[in-house]
N, C-alpha and C positions, 0 to 999 in steps of 0.2 A: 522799494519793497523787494523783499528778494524770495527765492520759491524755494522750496527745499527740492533737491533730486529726486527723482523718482526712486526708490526704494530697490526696486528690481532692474533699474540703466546697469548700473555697476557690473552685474554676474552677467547680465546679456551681453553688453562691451566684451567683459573678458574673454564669453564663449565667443562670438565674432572673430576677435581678436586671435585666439587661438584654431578656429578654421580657418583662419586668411593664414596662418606659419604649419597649418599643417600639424598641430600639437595636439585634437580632438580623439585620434585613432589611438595613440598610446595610454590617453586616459580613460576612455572607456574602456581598453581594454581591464585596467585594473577596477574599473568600479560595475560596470556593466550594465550603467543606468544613467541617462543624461541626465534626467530629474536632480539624482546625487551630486552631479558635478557643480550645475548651478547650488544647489545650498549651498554646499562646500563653497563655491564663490562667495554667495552670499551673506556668509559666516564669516571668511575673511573679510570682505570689505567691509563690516558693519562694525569693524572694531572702530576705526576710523576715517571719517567720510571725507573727500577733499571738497575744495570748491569745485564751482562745476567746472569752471577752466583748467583743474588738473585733472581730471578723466580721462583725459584722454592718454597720459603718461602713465595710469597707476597700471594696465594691464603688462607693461614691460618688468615693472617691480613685483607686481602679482606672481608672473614665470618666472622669477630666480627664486623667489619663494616655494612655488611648486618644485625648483629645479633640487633642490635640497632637498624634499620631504621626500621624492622618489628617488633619488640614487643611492648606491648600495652598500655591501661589505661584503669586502675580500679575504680570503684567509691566505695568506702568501708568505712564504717563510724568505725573510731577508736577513742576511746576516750582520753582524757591527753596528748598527743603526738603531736608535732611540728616540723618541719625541713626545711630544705631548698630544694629548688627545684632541680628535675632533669630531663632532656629534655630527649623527646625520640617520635615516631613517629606511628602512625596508633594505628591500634587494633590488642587485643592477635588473634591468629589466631584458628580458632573454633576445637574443637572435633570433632572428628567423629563418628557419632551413628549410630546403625542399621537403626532407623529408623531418614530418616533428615527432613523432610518435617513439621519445626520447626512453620511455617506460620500457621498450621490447627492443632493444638497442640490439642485441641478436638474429633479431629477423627484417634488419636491412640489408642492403647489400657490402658484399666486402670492399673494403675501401683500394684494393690493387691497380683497377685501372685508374681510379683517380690518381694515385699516388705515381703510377709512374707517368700518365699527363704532368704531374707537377715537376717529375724530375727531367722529362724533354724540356718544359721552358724553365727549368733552371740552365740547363748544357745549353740555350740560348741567350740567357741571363748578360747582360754587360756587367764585367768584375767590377768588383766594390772600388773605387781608387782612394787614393789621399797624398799624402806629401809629408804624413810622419811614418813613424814607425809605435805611435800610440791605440790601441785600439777602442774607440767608443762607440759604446751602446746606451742610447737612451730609452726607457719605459714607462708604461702608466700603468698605473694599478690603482687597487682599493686595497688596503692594507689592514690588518683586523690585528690588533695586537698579543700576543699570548699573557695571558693574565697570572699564568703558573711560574714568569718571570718579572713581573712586572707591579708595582705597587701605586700605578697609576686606576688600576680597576680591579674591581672585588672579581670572584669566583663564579659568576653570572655573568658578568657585562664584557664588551669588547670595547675599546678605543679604535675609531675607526679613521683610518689614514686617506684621503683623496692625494696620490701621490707619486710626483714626475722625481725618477729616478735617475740619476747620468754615472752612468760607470767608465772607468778610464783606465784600461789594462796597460803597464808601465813594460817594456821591454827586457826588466829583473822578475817579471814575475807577481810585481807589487801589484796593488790595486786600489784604485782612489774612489770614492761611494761618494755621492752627494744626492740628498734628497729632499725634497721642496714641496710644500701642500701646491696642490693641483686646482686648477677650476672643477666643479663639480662635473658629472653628467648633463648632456641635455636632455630633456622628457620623453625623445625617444631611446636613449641609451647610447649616443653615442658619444662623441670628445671631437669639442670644434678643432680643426685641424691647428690653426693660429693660438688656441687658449697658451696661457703662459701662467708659470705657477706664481706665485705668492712670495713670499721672505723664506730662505733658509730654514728648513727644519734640523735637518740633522748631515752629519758628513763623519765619516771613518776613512782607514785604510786597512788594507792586510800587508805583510810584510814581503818582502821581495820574497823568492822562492815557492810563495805561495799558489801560484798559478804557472803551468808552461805555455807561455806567450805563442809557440808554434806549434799549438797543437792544433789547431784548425789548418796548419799547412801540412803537418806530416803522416796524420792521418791517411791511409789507404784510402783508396779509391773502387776499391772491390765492395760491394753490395755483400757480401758472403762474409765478410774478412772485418768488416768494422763494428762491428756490434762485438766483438769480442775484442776488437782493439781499445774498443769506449770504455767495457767492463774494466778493464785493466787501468786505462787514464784515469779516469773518473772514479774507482773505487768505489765500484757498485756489486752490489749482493744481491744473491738470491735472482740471479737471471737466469739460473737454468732450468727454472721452472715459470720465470713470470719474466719471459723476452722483451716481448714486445712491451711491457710497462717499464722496463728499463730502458729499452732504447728510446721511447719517447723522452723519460726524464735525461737523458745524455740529450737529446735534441734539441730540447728546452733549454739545458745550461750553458750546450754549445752558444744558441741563440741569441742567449742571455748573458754572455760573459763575451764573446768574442766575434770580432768578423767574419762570419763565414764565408768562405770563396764559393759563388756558383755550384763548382764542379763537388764540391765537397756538399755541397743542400743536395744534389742532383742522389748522391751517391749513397745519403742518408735516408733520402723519401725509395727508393728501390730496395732498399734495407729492410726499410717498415712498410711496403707493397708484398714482399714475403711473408710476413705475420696475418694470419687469417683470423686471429681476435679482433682490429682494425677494423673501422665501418665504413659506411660513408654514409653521410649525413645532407649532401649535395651542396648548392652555393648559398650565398649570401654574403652581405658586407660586415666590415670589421667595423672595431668600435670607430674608426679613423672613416669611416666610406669607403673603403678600399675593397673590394669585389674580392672575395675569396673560393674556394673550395673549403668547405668543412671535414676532415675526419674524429673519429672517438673510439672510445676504448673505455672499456670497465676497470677501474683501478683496483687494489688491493680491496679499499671497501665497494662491495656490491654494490650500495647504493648511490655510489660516485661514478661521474664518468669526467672522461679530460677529455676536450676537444683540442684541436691544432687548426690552426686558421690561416692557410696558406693561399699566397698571391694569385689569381689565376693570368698575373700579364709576366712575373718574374721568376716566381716557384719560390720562393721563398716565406719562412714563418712569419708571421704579423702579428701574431697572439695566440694566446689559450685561454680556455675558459672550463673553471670545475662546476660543473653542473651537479648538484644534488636531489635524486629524487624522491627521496622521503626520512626524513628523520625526527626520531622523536624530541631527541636533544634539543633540534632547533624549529620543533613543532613545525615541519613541511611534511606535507602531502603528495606534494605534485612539483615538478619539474623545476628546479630555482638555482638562479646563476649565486653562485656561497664563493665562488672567487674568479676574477679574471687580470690579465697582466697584456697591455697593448705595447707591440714595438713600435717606438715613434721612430729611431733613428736610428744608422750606425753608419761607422766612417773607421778613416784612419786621419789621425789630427797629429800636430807636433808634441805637445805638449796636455797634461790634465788641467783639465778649464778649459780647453781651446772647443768648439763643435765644427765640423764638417761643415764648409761653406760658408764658414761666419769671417 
């Protein structure tokens, strides 16, 4: 004879299951009612009941289920790059800062002394090495596609990318893209350090000239002298009225495009510790674990802020993240991560395809 399961084992396991990994804090935060969380189990398992001898496995399959319904979309502008969609639901789920009170971003404190803490242990920093003369950088993001290009999604929707990105700056200037669907987030919002992506999404080049391979060497070293030097590299506008929102975006591309040498992070964050727009936001970890300093900055749109998520053991950037606090467009009210971009790696390698240390 055999018994049927108790009807209510299944969402109880789960919820166990998920205080024993630590996974209960991040869902209540979103629903703010245990009661809900078990239905919610409940709902799922009752689609499909195992025997009793597999209960014990379904709560590991239950969290990758969860793990997809709560990770997010990004809005990242990536250039050359094409792919096909991939579904998934809400928003990354926010950081957590000393200070959160993200709404009145003005009546924090200015972010100076953090920033020039970050640039002493950069001038501490041990230089990036390698054995080419190739520059990679590798990234994670969540990728939202522009629909105003695209004929994959109507005029509403986004295609939304989980997406480990390897860039490989060629010694002409060239530039090798390769991008790969990514493991999801985990339920706290982070990216297991190990996760590895999937098959091939998409891969471009830009043509030699395209990029000066030495511009993270010959860049100045004066704090006063390089935000004007970037303006001119980088061909950027409209800095002399909105500085410090330029020299972020020069920081971010530097970051994002090429090796940055220590002395040259150290030179950048003393740069942007003169800009009194800059906040500080205090610590917390990146999406990687990695113990940060938080700063931000109100972007061109008011409603927006960019964070910088820098190292507190090396002084270097680890990520950004655009925080949106309220849009109608995309019906927010309150504080919501609409894009972030994690640094997983960078090196110097021989050749493109090669990484650091492999």
């Amino acid at each position: 004879m055999t018994i049927d399961p108790d009807p209510d084992e299944e969402p109880r396991a789960l919820r166990e299951w998920m205080n024993d990994h630590g996974l209960v804090p991040p869902v209540d935060h979103l629903l703010h009612d245990s009661d809900e969380l078990d239905r919610i189990a409940a709902q799922i398992t009752s689609t499909s009941r195992p025997a009793a001898s597999q209960v014990r496995r379904r709560p590991v399959a239950l969290a990758a289920v969860a793990a997809v319904l709560l990770v997010g979309i990004v809005v990242v502008a990536q250039p050359l790059v094409t792919a096909q969609p991939v579904t998934a639901a809400g928003t990354p789920r926010m950081l957590t800062y000393s200070i959160d009170d993200l709404q009145h971003l003005e009546q924090t404190l200015d972010a100076e002394a953090a920033l020039n803490r970050a640039a002493d242990r950069a001038d501490h920093a041990e230089a990036i090495t390698g054995t080419g003369e190739v520059q990679y950088v590798a990234s994670y993001g969540w990728l939202l596609s522009d629909s105003s290009t695209s004929d994959i999604v109507d005029s509403t929707q986004g295609a939304v990318y989980p997406t480990t990105t390897s860039q490989w700056l060629m010694p002409d200037g060239s530039l090798d893209i390769d991008q790969q669907r990514a493991a999801a987030l985990n339920l706290d919002g982070t990216v297991h350090p190990t996760a590895t992506a999937d098959l091939a999404v998409s891969g471009d080049t830009a043509p030699a000239g395209t990029y000066d391979p030495t511009l993270a060497k010959t860049l100045p070293r004066d704090p006063t002298a390089i935000a004007a030097a970037l303006t001119t590299a980088l061909s950027l506008t409209g800095c002399d009225t909105m500085r410090a929102q330029c020299l972020v975006t020069a920081i971010v591309t530097l970051s994002t495009t090429y090796v940055v040498p220590p002395d040259l992070t150290a030179t950048l964050w003393r740069a942007l510790a003169l800009e009194r727009d800059v906040r500080s936001l205090g610590a917390t970890t990146d999406r990687f674990g990695t113990p940060v300093q938080a700063v931000a900055l109100t972007t061109l749109d008011p409603d927006t802020i960019e964070v910088l998520l820098i190292s507190t053991a090396t002084g270097h950037l680890t990520g950004t993240e655009t925080v949106t606090l309220r849009s109608d467009t995309l019906h927010l009210n309150t504080p919501t991560v609409t894009a972030f971009t994690a640094i997983r790696q960078t090196g110097w390698v021989q050749a493109a395809g090669q990484v650091p240390g492999a």
